[in-house]
N, C-alpha and C positions, 0 to 999 in steps of 0.2 A: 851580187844578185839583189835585186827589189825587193825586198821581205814587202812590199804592199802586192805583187804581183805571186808570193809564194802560198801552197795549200797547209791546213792546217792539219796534221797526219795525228789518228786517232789511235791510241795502242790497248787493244781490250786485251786483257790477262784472264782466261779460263780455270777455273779451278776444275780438279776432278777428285770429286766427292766420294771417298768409300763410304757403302752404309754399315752403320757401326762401328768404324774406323775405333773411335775413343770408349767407347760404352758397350761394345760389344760381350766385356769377361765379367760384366757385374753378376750377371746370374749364374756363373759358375762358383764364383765367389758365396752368394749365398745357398748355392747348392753343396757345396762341402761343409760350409757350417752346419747345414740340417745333416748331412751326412754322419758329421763327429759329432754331433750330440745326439743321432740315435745309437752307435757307435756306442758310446758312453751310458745312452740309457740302456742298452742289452746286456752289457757290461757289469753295469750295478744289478742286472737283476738277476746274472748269473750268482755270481759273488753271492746274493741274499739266500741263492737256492742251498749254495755248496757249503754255506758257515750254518752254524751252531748258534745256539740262544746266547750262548755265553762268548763267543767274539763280537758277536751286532751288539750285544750291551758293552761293550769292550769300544768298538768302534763308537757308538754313542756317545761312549763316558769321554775320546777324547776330544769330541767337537761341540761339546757344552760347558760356555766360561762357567759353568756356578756348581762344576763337583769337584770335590775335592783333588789336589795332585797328589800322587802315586811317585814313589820311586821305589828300587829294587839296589837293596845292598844283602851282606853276608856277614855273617861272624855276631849275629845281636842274638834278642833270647824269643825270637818271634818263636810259631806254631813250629816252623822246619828251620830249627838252626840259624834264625836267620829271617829278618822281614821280608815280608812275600811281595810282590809286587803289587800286593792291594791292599799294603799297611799303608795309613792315611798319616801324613807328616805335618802336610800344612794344607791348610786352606783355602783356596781361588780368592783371589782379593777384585773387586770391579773399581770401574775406573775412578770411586770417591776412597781408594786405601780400605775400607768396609770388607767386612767377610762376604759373605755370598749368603744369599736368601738362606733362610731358617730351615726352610722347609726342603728346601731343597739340600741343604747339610744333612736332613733327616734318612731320604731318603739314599743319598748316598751313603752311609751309613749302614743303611739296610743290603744295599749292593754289594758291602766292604764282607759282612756277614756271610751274603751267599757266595759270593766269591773264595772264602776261607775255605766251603764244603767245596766246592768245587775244586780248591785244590786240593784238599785233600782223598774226594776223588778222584780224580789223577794220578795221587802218590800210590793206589791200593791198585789201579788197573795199570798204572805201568805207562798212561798217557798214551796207549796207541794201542792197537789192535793185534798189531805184531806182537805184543806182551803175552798175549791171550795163547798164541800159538805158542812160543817161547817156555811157558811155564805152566804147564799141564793144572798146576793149585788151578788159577785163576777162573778157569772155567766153575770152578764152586762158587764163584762170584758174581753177583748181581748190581750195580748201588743205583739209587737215584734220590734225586733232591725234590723231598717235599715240603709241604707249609710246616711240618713239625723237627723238621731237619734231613738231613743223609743217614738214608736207609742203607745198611750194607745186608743182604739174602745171602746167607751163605747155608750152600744149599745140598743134598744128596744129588748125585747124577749115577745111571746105569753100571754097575758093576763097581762102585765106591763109594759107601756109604761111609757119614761120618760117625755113628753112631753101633753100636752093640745091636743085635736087633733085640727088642722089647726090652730095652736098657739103657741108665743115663751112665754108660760106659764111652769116652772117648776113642776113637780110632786114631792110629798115629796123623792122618790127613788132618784131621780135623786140629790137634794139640798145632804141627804146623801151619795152617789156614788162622787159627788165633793170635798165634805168636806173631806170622806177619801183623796182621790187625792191631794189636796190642801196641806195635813197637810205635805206628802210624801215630795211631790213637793217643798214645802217652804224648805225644808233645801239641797237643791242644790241650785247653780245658773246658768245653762243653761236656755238659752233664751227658750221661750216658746211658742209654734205655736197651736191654735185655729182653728178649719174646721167645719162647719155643713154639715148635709148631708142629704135628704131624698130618700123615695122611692116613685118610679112610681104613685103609685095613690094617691101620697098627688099631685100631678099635676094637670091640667086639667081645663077646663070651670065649674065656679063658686067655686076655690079653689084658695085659697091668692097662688101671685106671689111666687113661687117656691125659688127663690135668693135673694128675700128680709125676706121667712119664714128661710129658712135657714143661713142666712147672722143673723138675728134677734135670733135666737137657740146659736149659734157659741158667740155671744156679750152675751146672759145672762148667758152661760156658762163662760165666761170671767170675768164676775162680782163675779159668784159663787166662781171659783178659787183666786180672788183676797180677797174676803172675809173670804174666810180659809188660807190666810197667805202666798200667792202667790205676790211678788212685781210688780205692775203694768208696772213698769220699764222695765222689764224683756220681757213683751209682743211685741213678732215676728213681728204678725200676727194675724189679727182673719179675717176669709171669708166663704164664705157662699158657697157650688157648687151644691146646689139644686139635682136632680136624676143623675147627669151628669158622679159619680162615685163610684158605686155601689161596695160592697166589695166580695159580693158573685155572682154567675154565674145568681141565681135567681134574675130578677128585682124587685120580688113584695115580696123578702124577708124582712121580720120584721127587721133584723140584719143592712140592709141597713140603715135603719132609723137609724142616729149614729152621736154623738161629737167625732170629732179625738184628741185626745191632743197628741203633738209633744213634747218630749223632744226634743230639739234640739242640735246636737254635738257642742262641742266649738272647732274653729279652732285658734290654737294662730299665730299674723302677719308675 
């Protein structure tokens, strides 16, 4: 054949275009990442609702390079037999080998402190709630941590009192409510602050002076704790403030009726 007499035959190739074909999943893509990080921020903000002061400073302390590490062993002459897991061993070192900010040693320090009340709050309630059912005592028991240290309220409740009525006579509850205490107590050494306390109608015309029954409550309480292993040495304090400081809104509450034992903070010079 003449290729000068042949056509030149033309071959178009059509594409068919899907839209979106390649691009189509990117906003799915960033639609699950906004998904897991709300996810995650309801998450965190359950978590803040359901803990306590003392795990959020727990969780804090471990995601800050500049406080001190913490480790937890047995068998040493810590408060409980034993280092607690908020005896400080070593240091945080940053990345020049240097210890960690001053100030910041300082304050965890001050954490290591409240941390010790704290467990040894704990060791009086038994760390749960279920304690509280478990052990009938415990209900005489109140504590919490102030700027002057760990309050423990041990307290009258309906139908068992600790005391003699118009006397600084002990009840059997009461000698065991100490003893527990006492035994806690001996293996710290924070100084130790002693308070009696009554209510309103231990007062009045033909009832012993209010600040000598109470001052008299406050010292056999003192004897009690010395007796379960408590160093006399150690004693703040012991005083007596009759109706004068009631704990609850009620005056003529039973609760009022109360030994305060004070752990008290150690401040070093």
């Amino acid at each position: 054949m003449d290729r000068r007499n042949s056509k030149n035959v033309t071959i178009i190739k059509r594409r068919k275009v899907v839209a979106a074909g390649h691009h189509g999943g990117a906003w799915k893509v960033a639609y699950a990442d906004f998904v897991t990080a709300m996810m995650a921020f309801f998450l965190l903000m359950w978590l803040l609702s359901v803990t306590d002061e003392k795990t959020r400073l727990g969780l804090a302390d471990y995601f800050s390079p500049t406080i001190p590490i913490y480790s937890t062993r047995g068998g040493g002459d810590g408060p409980f037999a034993g280092s607690s897991m908020f005896t400080q061993d070593v240091l945080s070192q940053d990345e020049t080998g240097r210890e960690g900010d001053p100030a910041a040693k300082d304050d965890a320090d001050d954490r290591t402190a409240d941390d010790t009340l704290w467990d040894i709050q704990s060791q009086l309630l038994g760390a749960s709630g279920d304690a509280v059912e478990a052990d009938p005592l415990l209900k005489h028991i109140r504590t919490r941590v102030t700027d002057e240290g760990l309050i423990i309220e041990v307290f009258d409740i309906e139908g068992s009192p600790l005391f003699a009525t118009d006397a600084a006579t002990a009840n059997s509850i009461l000698e065991r409510l100490l003893a527990m205490i006492g035994r806690v107590l001996s293996r710290t050494e924070n100084p130790v602050a002693i308070t009696g306390h009554l209510v309103a109608e231990d007062t009045g015309d033909g009832r012993p002076d209010p600040w000598t029954l109470s001052a008299d409550r406050a010292q056999l309480s003192r004897a009690l704790l010395v007796a379960a292993g408590v160093a006399d040495a150690r004693l703040e304090r012991v005083t007596g403030k009759a109706d004068r400081s009631p704990s609850t809104e009620t005056a003529a509450d039973w609760r009022n009726r109360r030994v305060e034992i004070t752990l008290l903070r150690r401040f070093d010079p």
